[in-house]
VMD Tcl script that draws the C-alpha trace (Angstrom):
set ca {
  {136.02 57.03 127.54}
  {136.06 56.80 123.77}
  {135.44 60.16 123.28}
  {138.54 60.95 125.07}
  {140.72 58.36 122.93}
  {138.95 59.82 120.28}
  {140.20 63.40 121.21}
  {143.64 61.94 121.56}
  {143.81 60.37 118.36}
  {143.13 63.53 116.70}
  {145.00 65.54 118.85}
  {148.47 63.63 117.63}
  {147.21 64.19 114.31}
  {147.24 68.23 114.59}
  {150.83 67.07 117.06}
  {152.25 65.74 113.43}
  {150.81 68.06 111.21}
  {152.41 71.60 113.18}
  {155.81 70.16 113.49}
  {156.09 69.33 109.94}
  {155.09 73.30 109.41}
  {156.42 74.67 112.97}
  {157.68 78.50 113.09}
  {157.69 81.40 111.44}
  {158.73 80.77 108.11}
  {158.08 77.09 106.51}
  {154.26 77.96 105.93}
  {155.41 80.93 103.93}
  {157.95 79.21 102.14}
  {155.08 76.58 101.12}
  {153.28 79.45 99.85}
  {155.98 80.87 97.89}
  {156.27 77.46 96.04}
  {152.41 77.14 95.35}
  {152.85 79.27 92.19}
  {155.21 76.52 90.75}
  {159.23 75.92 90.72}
  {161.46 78.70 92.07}
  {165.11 79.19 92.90}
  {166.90 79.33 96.25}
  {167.18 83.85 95.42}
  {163.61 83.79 93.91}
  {162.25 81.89 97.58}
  {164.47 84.50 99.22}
  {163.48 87.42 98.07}
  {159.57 86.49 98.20}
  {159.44 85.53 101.90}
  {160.62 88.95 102.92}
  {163.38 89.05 106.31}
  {164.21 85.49 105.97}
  {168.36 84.87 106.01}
  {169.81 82.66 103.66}
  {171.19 80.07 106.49}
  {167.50 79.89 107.99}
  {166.04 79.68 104.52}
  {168.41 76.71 103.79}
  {167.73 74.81 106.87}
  {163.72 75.25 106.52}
  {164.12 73.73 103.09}
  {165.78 70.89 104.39}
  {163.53 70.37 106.79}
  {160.61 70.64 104.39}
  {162.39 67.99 102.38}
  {162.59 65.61 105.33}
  {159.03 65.89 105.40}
  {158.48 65.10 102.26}
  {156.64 68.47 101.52}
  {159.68 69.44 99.04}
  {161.60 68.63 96.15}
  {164.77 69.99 95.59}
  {165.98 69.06 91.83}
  {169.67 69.65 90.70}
  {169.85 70.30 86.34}
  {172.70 69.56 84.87}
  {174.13 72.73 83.74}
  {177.13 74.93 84.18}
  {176.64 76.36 86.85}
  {174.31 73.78 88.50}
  {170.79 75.15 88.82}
  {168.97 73.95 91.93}
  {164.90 74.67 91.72}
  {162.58 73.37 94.72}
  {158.93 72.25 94.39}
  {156.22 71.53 96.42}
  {155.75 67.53 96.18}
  {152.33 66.05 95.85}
  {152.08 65.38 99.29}
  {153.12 69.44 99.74}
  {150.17 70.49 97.61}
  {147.72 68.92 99.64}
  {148.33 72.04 101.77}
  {147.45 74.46 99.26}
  {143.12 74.24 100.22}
  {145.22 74.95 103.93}
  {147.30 77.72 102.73}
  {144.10 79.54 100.92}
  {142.42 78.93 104.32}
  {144.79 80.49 106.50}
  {145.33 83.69 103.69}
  {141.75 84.00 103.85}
  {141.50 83.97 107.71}
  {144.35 86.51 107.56}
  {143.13 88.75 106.05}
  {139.48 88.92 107.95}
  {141.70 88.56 110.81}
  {144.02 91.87 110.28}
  {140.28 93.43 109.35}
  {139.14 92.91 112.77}
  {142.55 93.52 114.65}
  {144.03 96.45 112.62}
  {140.91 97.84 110.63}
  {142.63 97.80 107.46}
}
mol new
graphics top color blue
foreach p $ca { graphics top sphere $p radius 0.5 }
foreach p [lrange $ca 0 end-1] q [lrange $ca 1 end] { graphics top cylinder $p $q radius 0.2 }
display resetview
């Protein structure tokens, strides 16, 4: 029996952890922002099919979670960067892991 609530405890652990990174693009939007500060066009353009209106709700969503920072300078025109918060870079050792596995991964599957 405490195996099993032990299993369970775990198991909403890995529960919380994919919603906060759920679909197809937030992990890759994390990785984007591991090299440091970027703007809205500069995320865009990096995480290649990704539309603006999905892009901007992703990032909101990342912010909820507390993964991102989006930081408004006071300029003309307002400049808007995002970061990945502390809490986001605790991912990084995941986001290495998964590139890694990726990569052995499309070795095995594809041959390339």
């Amino acid at each position: 029996m405490l195996i099993q609530e032990d299993c369970s405890k775990a198991m909403l652990s890995i529960k919380d952890a994919l919603e906060a990174v759920d679909g197809r693009w937030k992990l890759l939007i994390l990785y984007s922002l591991c090299s440091g500060p970027k703007r809205f066009k500069e995320i865009s353009r990096e995480v290649d099919g990704i539309t603006d209106k999905t892009l901007s709700k992703e990032l909101k969503n990342l912010q909820a979670n507390k993964l991102v920072n989006r930081e408004v300078h006071d300029t003309f025109p307002p400049t808007v960067e995002y970061t990945m918060t502390a809490h986001g870079m605790s991912l990084r050792k995941v986001l290495y892991e998964l590139w890694s596995w990726g990569l052995s991964h499309r070795q095995e599957v594809i041959g390339k």
